[in-house]
Each structure stands twice: as structure tokens, then as C-alpha cells.
Residue frames as a rotation matrix with the C-alpha (Angstrom) as fourth column:
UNK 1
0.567 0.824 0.000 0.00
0.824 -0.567 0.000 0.00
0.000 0.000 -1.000 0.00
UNK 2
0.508 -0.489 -0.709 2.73
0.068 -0.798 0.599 2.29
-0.859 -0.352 -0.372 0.70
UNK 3
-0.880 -0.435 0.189 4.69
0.259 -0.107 0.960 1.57
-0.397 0.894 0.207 -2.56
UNK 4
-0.136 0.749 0.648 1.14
0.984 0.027 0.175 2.40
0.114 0.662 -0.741 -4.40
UNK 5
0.887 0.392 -0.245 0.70
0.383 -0.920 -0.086 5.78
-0.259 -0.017 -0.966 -2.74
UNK 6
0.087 -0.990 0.112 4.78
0.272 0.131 0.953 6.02
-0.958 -0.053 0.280 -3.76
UNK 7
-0.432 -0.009 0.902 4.00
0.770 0.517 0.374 5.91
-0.470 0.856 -0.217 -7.03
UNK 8
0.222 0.956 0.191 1.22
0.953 -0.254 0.164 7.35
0.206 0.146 -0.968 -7.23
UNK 9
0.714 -0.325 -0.620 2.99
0.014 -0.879 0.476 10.74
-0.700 -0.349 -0.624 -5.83
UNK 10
-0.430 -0.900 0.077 5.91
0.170 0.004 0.986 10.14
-0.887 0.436 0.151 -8.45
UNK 11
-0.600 0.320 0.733 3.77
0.798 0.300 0.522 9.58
-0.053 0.899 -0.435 -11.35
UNK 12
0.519 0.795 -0.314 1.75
0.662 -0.606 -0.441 13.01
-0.541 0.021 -0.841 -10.63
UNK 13
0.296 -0.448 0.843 2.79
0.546 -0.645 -0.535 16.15
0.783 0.619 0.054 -13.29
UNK 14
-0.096 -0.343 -0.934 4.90
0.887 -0.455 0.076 18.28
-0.451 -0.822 0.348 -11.16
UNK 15
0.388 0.514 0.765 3.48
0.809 -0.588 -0.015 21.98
0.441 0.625 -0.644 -11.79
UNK 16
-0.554 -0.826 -0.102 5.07
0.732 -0.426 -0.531 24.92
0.396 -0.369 0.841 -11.75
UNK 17
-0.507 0.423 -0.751 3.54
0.661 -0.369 -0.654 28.11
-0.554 -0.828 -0.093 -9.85
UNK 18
0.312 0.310 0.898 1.47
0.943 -0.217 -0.253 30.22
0.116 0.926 -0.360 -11.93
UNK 19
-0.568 -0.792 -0.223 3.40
0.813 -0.582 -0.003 33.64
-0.127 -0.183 0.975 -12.46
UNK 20
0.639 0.576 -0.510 1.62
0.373 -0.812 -0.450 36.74
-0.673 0.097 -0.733 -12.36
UNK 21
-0.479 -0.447 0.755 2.99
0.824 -0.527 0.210 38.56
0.304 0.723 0.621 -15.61
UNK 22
0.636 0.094 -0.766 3.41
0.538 -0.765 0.353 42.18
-0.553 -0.637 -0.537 -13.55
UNK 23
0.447 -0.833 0.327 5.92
-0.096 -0.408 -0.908 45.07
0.889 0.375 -0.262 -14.69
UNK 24
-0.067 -0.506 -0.860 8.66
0.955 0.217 -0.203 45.35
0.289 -0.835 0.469 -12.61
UNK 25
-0.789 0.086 0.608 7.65
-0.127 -0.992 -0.024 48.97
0.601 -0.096 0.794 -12.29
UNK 26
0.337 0.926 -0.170 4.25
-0.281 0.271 0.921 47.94
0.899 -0.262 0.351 -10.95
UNK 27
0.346 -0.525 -0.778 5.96
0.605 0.758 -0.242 45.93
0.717 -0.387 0.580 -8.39
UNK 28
-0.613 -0.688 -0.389 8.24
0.678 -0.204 -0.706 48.05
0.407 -0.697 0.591 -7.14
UNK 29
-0.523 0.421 0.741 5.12
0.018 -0.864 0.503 50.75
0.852 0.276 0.445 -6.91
UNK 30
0.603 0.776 -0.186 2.89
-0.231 0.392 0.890 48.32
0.764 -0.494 0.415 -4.96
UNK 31
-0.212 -0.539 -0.815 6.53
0.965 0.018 -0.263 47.10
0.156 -0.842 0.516 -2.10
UNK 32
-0.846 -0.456 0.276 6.65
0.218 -0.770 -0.600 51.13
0.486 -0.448 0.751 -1.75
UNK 33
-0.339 0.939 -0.056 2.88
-0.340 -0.067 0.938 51.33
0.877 0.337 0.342 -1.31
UNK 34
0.786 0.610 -0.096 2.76
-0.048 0.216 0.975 49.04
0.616 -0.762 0.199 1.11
UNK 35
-0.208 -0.552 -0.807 5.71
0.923 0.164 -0.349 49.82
0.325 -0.817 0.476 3.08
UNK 36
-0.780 0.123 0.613 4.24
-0.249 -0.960 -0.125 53.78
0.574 -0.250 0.780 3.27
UNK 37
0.245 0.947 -0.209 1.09
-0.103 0.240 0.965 52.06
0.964 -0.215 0.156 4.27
UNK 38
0.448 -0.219 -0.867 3.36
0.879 0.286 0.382 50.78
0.164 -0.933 0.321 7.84
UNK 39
-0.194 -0.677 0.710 4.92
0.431 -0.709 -0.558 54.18
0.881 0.198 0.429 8.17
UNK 40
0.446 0.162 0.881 3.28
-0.683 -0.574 0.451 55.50
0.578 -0.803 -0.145 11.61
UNK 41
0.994 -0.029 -0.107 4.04
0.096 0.717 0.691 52.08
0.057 -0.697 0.715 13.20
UNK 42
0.082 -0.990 -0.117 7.72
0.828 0.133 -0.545 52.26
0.555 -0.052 0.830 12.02
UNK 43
0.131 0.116 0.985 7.73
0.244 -0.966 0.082 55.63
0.961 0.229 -0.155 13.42
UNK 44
0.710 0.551 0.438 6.18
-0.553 0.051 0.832 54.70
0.436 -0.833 0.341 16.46
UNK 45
0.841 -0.412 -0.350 8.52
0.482 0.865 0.140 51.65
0.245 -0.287 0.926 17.00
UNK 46
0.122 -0.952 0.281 11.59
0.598 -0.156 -0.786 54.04
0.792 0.264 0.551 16.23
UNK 47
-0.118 0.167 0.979 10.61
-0.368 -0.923 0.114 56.57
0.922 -0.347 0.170 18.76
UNK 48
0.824 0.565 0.042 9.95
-0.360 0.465 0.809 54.11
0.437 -0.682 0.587 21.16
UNK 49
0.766 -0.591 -0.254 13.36
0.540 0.805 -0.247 52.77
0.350 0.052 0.935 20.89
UNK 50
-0.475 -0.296 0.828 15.03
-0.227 -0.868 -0.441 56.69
0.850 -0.398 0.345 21.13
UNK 51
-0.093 0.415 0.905 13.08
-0.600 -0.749 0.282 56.66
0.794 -0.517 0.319 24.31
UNK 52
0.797 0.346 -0.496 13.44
-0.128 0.898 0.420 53.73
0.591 -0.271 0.760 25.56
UNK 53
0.620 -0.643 0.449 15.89
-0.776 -0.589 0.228 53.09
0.118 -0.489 -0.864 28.79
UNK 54
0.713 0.074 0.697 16.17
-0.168 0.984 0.067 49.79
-0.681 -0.164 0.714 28.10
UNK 55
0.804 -0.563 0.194 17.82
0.281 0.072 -0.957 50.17
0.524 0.824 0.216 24.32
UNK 56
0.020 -0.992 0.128 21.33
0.991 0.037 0.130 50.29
-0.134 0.125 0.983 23.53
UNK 57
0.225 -0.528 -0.819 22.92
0.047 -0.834 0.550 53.61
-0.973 -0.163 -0.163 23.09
UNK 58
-0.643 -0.605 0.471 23.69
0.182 0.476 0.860 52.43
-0.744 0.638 -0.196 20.06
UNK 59
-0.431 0.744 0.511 20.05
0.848 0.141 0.510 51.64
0.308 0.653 -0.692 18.93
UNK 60
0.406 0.712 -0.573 18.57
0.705 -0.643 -0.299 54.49
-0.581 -0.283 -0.763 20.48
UNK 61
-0.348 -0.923 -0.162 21.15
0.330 -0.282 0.901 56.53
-0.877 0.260 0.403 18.36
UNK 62
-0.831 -0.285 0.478 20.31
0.075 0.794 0.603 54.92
-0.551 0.537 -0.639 15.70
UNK 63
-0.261 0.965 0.016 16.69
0.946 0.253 0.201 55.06
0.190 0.068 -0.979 15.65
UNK 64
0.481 0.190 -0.856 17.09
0.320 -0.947 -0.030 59.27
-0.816 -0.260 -0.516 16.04
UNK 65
-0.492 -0.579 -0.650 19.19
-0.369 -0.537 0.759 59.51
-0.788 0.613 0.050 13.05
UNK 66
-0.665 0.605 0.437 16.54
0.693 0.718 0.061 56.94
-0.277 0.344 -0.897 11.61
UNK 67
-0.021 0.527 -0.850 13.88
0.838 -0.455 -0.302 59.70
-0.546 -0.718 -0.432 12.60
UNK 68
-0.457 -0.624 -0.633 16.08
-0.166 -0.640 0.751 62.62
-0.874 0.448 0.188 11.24
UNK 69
-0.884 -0.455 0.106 16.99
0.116 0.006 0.993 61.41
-0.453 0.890 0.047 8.32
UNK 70
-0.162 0.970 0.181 12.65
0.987 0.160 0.025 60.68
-0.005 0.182 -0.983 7.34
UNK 71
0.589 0.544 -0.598 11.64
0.652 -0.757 -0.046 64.02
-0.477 -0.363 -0.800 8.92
UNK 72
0.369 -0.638 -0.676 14.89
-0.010 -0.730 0.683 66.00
-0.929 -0.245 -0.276 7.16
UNK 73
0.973 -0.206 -0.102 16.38
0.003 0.459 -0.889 64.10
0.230 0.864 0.447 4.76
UNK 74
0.747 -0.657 -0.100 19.90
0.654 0.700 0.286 63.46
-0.118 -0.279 0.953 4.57
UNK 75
0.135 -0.756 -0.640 23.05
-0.032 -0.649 0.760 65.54
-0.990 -0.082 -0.111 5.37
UNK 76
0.871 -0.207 -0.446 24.56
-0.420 0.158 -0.894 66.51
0.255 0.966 0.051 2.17
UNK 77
0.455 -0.849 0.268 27.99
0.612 0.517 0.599 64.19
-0.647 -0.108 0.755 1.77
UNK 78
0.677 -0.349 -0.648 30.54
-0.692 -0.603 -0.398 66.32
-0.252 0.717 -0.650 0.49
UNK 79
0.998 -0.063 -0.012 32.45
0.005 0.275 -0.961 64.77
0.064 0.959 0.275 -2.27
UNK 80
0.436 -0.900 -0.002 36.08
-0.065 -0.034 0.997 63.55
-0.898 -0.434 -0.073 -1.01
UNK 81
0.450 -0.709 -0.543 39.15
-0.845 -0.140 -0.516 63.89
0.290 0.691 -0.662 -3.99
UNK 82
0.803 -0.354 0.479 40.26
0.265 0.933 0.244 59.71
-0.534 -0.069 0.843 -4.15
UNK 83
0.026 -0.997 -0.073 43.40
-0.135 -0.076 0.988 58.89
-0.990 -0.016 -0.137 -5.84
UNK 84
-0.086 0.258 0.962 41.50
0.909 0.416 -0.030 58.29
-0.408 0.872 -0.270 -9.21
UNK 85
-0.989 -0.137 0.058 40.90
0.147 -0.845 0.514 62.28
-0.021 0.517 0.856 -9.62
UNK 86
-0.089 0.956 0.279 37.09
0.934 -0.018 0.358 62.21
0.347 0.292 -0.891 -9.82
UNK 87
0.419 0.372 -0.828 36.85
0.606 -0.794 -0.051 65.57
-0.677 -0.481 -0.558 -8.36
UNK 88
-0.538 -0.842 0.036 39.39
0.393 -0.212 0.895 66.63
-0.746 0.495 0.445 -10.75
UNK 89
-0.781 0.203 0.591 37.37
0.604 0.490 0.629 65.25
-0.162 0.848 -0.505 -13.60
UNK 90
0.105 0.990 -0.098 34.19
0.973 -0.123 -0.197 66.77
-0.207 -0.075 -0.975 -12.72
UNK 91
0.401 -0.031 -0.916 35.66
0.101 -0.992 0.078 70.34
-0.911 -0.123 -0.395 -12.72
UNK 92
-0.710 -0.701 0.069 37.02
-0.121 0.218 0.968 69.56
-0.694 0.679 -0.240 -15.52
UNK 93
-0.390 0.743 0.544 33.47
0.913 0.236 0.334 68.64
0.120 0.627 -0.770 -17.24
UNK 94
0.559 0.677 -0.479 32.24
0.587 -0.731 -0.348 71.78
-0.586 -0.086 -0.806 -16.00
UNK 95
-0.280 -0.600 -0.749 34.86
-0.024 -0.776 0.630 73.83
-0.960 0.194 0.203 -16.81
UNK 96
-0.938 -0.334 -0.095 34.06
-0.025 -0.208 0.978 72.69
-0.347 0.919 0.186 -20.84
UNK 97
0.049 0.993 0.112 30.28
0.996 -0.057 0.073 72.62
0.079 0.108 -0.991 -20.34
UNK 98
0.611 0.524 -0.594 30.38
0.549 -0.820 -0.159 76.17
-0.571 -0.229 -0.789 -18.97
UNK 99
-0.064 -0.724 -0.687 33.56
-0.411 -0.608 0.679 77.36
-0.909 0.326 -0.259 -21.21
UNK 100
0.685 -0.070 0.725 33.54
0.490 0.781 -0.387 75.11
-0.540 0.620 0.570 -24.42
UNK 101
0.962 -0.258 0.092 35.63
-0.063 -0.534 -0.843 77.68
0.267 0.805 -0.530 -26.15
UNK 102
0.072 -0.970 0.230 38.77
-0.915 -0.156 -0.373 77.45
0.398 -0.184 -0.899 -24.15
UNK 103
0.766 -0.238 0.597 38.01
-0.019 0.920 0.391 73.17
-0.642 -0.311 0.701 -23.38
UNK 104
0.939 -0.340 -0.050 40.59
0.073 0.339 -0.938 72.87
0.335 0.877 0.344 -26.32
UNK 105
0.268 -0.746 0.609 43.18
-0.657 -0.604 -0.451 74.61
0.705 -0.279 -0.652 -24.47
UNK 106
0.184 0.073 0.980 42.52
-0.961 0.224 0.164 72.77
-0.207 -0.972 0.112 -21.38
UNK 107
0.926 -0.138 0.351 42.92
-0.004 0.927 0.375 69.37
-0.377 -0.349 0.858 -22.99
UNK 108
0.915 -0.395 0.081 45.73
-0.133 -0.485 -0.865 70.46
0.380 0.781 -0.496 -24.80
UNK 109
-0.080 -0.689 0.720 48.02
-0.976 -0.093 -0.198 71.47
0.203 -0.719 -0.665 -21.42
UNK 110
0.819 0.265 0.509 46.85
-0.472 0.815 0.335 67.49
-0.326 -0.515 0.793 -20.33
UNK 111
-0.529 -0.812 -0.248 50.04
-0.783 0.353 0.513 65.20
-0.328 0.465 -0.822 -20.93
């Protein structure tokens, strides 16, 4: 009896899930959607945690720059000069966006 119901499970079509044919725009519309939809609770949780005497230092920290960052937006990051030049480069695009007449010069002096 057991080797029949054996079978009988082996011998069934194994189906795949049926896919919802979505955009991936759509998608991502409907995750933001409903994660705005939990927005007071996160709030609530985050504020709880800042206030909380129980939390880490850490998380309470955390969960105020969390806060912040929602209610403010983010610091600007200013824009560090690596060893590749990118800061260079960029002044360098401006310089022949806002000058084009004298970019010739400028790549010229380049070795």
C-alpha cells in the first residue's frame, strides 16, 4: 500500500507556480505602497526605541538619526578627492560645459 501511494505521488505532473505577468515597475510601486502604508508604526517603534531606557545607546542613536533622516532628509555628503581624480574630472566637465571655447586649451596642457 505504501509503494502504491509512492508511485502514485511520483507519477503526478509536477506543476510549476502560476506567475503573475506584472511590470517590474508595478511591483516596485505596490513594495513602496505598502511599506508607506506601515509608516506611523515604524515611526512609532523608532521613537519608542530613542526613548526607551532599556535600548542600547547604540540603537537608540540609531533610531534618532533613523527619525532625522525621514523628517529631514539626509546631510549633504561632500564629495572627497580619491586617488582616481574624480573631483578633478568633474571640474574639468564643467569647466568645458560652462567654457567650451577654451576646453581645447585645457585638454591640450593634459600630458
Amino acid at each position: 500500500m505504501i509503494e502504491e501511494m509512492e508511485i502514485a505521488l511520483v507519477r503526478e505532473p509536477v506543476r510549476a507556480p502560476a506567475r503573475r505577468k506584472t511590470s517590474s515597475a508595478r511591483t516596485l510601486t505596490e513594495i513602496r505602497s505598502l511599506a508607506r502604508s506601515h509608516t506611523r508604526t515604524a515611526l512609532r517603534v523608532l521613537v519608542g526605541i530613542m526613548r526607551s531606557d532599556d535600548a542600547t545607546p547604540a540603537a537608540r542613536v540609531s533610531a534618532a538619526n533613523a527619525i532625522l533622516d525621514r523628517g529631514w532628509g539626509r546631510a549633504a555628503q561632500p564629495v572627497e578627492n580619491g586617488e582616481d581624480g574624480v573631483l578633478e574630472l568633474i571640474h574639468r566637465i564643467e569647466r568645458i560645459i560652462v567654457y567650451p571655447g577654451s576646453a581645447s586649451d585645457d585638454v591640450a596642457s593634459d600630458p
